[in-house]
OpenMM code with the backbone's topology and positions (N, CA, C; nanometers):
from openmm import Vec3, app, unit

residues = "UNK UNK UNK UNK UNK UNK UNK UNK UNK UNK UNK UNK UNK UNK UNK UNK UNK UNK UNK UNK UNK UNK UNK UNK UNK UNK UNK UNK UNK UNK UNK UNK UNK UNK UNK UNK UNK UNK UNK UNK UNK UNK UNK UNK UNK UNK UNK UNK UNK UNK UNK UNK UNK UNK UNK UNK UNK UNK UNK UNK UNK UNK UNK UNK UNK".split()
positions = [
    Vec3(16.2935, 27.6015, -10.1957),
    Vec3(16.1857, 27.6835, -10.1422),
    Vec3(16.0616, 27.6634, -10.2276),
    Vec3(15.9605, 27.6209, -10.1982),
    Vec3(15.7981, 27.6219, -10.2197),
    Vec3(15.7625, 27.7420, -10.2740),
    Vec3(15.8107, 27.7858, -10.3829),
    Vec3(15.7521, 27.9129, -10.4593),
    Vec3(15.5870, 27.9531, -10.4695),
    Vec3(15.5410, 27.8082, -10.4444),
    Vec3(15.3588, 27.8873, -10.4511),
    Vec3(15.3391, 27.9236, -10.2775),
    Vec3(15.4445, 27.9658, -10.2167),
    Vec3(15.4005, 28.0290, -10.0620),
    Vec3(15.3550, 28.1595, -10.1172),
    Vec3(15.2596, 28.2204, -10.0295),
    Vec3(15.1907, 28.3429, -10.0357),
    Vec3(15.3267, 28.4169, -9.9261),
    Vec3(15.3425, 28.5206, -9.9620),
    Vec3(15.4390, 28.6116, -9.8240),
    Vec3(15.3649, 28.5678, -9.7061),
    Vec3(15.2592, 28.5937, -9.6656),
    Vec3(15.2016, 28.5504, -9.5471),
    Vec3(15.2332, 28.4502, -9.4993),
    Vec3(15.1845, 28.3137, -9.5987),
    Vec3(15.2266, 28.2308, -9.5681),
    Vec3(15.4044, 28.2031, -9.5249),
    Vec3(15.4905, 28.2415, -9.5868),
    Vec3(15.6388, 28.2395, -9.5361),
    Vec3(15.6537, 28.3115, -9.4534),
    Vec3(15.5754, 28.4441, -9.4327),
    Vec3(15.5992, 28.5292, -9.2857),
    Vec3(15.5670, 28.4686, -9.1681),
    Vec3(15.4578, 28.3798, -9.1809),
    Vec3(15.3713, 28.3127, -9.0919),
    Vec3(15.4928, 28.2067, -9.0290),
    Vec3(15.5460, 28.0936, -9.1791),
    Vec3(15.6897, 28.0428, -9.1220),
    Vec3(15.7725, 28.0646, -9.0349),
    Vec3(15.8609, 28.1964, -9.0686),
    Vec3(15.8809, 28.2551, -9.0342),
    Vec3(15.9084, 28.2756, -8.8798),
    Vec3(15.7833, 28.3188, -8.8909),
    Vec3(15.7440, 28.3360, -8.7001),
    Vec3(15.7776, 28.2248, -8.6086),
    Vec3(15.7315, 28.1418, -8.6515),
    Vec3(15.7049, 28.0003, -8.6085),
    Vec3(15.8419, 27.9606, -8.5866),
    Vec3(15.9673, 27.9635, -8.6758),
    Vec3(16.0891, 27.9114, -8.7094),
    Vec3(16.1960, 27.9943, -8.5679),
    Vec3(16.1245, 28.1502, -8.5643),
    Vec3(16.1761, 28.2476, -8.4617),
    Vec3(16.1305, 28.2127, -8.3350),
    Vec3(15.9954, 28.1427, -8.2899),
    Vec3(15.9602, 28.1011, -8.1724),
    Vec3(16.0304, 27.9811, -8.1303),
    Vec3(16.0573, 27.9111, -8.2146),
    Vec3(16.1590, 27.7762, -8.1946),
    Vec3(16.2906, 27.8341, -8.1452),
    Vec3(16.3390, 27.9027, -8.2068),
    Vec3(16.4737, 27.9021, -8.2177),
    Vec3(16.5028, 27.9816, -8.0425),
    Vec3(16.4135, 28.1203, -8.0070),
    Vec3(16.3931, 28.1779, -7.8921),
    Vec3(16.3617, 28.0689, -7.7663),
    Vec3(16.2993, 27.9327, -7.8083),
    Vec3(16.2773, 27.8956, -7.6701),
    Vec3(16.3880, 27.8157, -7.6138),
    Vec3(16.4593, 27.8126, -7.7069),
    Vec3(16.6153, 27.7331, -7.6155),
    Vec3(16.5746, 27.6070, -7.6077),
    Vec3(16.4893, 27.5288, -7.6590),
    Vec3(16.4770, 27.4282, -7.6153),
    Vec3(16.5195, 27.2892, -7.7427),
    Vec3(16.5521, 27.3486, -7.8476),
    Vec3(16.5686, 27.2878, -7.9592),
    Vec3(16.7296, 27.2364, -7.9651),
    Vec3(16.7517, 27.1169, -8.0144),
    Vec3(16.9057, 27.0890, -8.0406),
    Vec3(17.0277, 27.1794, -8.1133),
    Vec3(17.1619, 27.1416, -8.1127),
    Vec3(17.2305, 27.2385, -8.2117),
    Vec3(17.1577, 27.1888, -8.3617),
    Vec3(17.1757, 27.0815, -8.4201),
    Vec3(17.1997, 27.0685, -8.5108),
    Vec3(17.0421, 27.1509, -8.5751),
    Vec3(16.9176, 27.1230, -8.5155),
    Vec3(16.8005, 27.1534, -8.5192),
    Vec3(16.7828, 27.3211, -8.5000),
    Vec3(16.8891, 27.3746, -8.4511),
    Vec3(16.8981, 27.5276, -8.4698),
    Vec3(16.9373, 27.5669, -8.6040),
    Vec3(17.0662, 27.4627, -8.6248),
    Vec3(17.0988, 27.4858, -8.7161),
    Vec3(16.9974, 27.4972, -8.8717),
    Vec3(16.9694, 27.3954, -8.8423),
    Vec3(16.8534, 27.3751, -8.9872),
    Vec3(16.7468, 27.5169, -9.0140),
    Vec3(16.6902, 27.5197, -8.8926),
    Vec3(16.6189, 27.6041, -8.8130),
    Vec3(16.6737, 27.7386, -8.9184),
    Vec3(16.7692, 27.7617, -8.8746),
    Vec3(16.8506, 27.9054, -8.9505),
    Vec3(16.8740, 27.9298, -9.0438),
    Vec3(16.9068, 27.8221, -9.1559),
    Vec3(16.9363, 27.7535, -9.2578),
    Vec3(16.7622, 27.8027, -9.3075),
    Vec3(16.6655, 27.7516, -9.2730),
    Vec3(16.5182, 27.7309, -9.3211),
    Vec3(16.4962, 27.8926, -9.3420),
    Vec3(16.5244, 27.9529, -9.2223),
    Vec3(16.4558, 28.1084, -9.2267),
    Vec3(16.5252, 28.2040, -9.2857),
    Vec3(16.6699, 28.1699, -9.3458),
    Vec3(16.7294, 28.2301, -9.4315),
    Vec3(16.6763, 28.2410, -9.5370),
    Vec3(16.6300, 28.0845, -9.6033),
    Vec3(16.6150, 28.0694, -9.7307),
    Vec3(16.4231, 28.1722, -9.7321),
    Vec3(16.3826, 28.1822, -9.6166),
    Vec3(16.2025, 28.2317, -9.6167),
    Vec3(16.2335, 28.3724, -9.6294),
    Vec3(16.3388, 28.4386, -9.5482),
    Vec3(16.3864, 28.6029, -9.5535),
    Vec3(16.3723, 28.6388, -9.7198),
    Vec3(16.4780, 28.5327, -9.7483),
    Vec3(16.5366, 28.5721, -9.9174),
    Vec3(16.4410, 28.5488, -9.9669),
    Vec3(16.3618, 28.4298, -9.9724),
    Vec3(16.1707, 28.4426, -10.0727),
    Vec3(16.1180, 28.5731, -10.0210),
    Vec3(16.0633, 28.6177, -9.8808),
    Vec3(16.0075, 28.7313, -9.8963),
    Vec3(16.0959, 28.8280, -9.9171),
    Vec3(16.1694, 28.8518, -9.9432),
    Vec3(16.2451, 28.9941, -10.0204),
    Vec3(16.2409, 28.9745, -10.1377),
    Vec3(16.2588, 28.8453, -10.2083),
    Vec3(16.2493, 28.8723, -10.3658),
    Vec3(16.0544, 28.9008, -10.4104),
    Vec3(15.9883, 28.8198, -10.3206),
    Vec3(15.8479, 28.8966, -10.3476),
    Vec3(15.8369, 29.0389, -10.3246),
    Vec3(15.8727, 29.0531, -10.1862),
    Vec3(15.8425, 29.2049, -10.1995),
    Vec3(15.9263, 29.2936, -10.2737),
    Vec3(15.9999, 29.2756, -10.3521),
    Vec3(16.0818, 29.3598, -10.4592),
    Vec3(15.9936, 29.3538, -10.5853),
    Vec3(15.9676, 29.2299, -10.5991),
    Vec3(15.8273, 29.1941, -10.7141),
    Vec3(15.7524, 29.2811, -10.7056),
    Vec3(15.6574, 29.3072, -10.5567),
    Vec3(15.5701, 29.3679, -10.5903),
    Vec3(15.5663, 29.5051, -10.5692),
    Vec3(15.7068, 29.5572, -10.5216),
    Vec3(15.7336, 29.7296, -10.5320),
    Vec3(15.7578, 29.7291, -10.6725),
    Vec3(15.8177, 29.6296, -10.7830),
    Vec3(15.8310, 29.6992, -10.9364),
    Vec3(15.6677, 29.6839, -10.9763),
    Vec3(15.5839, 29.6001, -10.9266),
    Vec3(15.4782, 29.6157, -11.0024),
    Vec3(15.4127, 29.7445, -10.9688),
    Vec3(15.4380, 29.8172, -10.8389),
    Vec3(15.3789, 29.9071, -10.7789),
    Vec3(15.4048, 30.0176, -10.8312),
    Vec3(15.5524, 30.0463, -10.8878),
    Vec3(15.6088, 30.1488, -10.9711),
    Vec3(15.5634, 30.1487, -11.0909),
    Vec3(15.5560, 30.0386, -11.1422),
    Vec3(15.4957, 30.0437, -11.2934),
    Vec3(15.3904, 30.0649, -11.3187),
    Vec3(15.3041, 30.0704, -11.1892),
    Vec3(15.1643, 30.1161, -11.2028),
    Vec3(15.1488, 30.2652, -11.1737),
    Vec3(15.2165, 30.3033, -11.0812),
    Vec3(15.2402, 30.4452, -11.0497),
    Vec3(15.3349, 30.5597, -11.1687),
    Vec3(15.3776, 30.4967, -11.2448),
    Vec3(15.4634, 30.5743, -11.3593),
    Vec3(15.3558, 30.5944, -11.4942),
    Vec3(15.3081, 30.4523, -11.5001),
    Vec3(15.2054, 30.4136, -11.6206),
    Vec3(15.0496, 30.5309, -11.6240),
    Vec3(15.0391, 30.5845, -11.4661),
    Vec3(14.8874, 30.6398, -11.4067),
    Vec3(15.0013, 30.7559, -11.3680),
    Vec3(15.0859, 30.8036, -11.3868),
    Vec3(15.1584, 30.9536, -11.3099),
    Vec3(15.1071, 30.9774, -11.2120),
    Vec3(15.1565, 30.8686, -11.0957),
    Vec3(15.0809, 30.8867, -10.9897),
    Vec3(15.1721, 30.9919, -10.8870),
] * unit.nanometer
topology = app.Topology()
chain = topology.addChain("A")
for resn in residues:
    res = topology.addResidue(resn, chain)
    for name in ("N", "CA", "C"):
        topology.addAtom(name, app.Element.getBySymbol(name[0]), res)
């Protein structure tokens, strides 16, 4: 996985990977990959957005927010 993706940018993936896969028109094996790809983009944006809920807490604990 391309670690300098912005979330957007992998959400944006993402989308794109879900419009493929919805139009039925793609091979097995090419689904397959397909699934394989947006697994690995799910798991990047969850480990970012876990990133940036601890930074969010640490700012909110640090300011007693």
């Amino acid at each position: 996985m391309n670690s300098e993706l912005s979330f957007e940018q992998a959400s944006a993936e993402l989308d794109t990977i879900i419009e493929k896969l919805n139009s039925g028109s793609t091979s097995l094996e090419e689904m397959v990959q397909l699934y394989e790809k947006g697994t690995e983009l799910v798991n990047y944006c969850t480990k970012l957005l876990d990133s940036y809920r601890g930074r969010i807490e640490k700012v909110t604990v640090q300011h007693d927010v």
